[in-house]
C-alpha positions in Angstrom: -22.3 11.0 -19.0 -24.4 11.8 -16.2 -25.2 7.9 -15.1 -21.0 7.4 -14.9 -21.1 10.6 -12.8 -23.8 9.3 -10.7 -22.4 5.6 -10.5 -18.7 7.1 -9.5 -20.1 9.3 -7.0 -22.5 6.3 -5.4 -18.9 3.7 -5.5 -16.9 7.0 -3.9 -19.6 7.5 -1.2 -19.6 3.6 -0.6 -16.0 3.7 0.2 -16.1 6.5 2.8 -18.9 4.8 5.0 -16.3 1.9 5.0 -13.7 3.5 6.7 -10.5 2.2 7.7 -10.3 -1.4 9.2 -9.7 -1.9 12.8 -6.0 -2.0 13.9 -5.6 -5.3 15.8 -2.8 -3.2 17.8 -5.9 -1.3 19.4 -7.3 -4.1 20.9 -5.6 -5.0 23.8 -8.0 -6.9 26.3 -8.4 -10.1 26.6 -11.9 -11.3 26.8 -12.7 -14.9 28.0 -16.7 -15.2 26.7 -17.9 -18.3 29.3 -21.6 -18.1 28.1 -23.5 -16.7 25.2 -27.2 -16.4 24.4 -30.1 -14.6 22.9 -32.4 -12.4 24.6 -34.6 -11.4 21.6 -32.7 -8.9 19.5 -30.0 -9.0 23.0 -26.9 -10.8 22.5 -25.6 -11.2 26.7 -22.5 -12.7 27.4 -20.8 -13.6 30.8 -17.4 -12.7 30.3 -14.2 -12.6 32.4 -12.1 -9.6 31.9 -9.1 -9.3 34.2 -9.8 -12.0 36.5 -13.6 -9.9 37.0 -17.0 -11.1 35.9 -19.3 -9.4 33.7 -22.1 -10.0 32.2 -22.4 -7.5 28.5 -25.2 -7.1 26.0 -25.2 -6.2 22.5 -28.3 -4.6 21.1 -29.5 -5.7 17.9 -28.0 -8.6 17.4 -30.0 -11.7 17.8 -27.6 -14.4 17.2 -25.3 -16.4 19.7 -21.6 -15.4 19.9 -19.0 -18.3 19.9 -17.6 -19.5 23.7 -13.9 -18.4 23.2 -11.1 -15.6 24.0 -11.6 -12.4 21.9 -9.6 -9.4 22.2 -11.6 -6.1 22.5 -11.0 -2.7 23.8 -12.4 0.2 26.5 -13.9 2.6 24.8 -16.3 4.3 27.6 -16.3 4.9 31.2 -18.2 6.7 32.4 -19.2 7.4 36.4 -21.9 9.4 38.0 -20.7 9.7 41.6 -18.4 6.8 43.2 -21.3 4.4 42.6 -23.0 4.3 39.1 -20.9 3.8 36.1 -21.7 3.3 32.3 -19.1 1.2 30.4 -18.4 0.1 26.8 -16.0 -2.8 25.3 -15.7 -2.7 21.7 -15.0 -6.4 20.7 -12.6 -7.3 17.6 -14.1 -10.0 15.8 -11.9 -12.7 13.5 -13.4 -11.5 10.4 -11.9 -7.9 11.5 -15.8 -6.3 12.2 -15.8 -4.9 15.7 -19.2 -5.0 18.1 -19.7 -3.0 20.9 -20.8 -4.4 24.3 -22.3 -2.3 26.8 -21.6 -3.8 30.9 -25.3 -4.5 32.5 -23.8 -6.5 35.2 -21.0 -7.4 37.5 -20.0 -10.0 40.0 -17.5 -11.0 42.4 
């Protein structure tokens, strides 16, 4: 009795650090990724977002992401000042997992 109680408990607590899928609804930025590569366990990206450049990085990922439109949302913005900012896109990929890109770089 005490191994079913264990095993239910381990499925139930399995299910809760699932948590709900991403709603596609959320994700309302297009992303237009124009280069991808590796930078040891970095994933960088050039992206265009809103007719801007950036330039993202994923940490701990070392693979290379797939050229392509992706939809993605803003999830941080932060500024120190009017001249340093910290900013996060969470990206939805097509197998529904999101990543989260951090912007190291801008151009004009």
């Amino acid at each position: 009795m005490k191994t079913i109680t264990l095993a239910t408990l381990l499925l139930l607590s399995a299910f809760a650090w699932a948590g709900t899928p991403p709603n596609p609804a959320d994700y309302t930025v297009s992303v237009h990724v124009g280069r991808s590569r590796n930078n040891s366990a970095h994933q960088r990206l050039n992206v265009v977002i809103n007719e801007r450049k950036y330039e993202l990085e994923a940490y701990g990922v070392s693979m290379v992401l797939a050229l392509g439109d992706y939809k993605a949302k803003f999830v941080k913005d932060e500024h120190r000042g009017t001249y340093d900012s910290l900013q996060t896109y969470e990206f939805l990929l097509p197998d529904q997992k999101i990543r989260k890109f951090i912007v190291v770089g801008q151009a004009e």
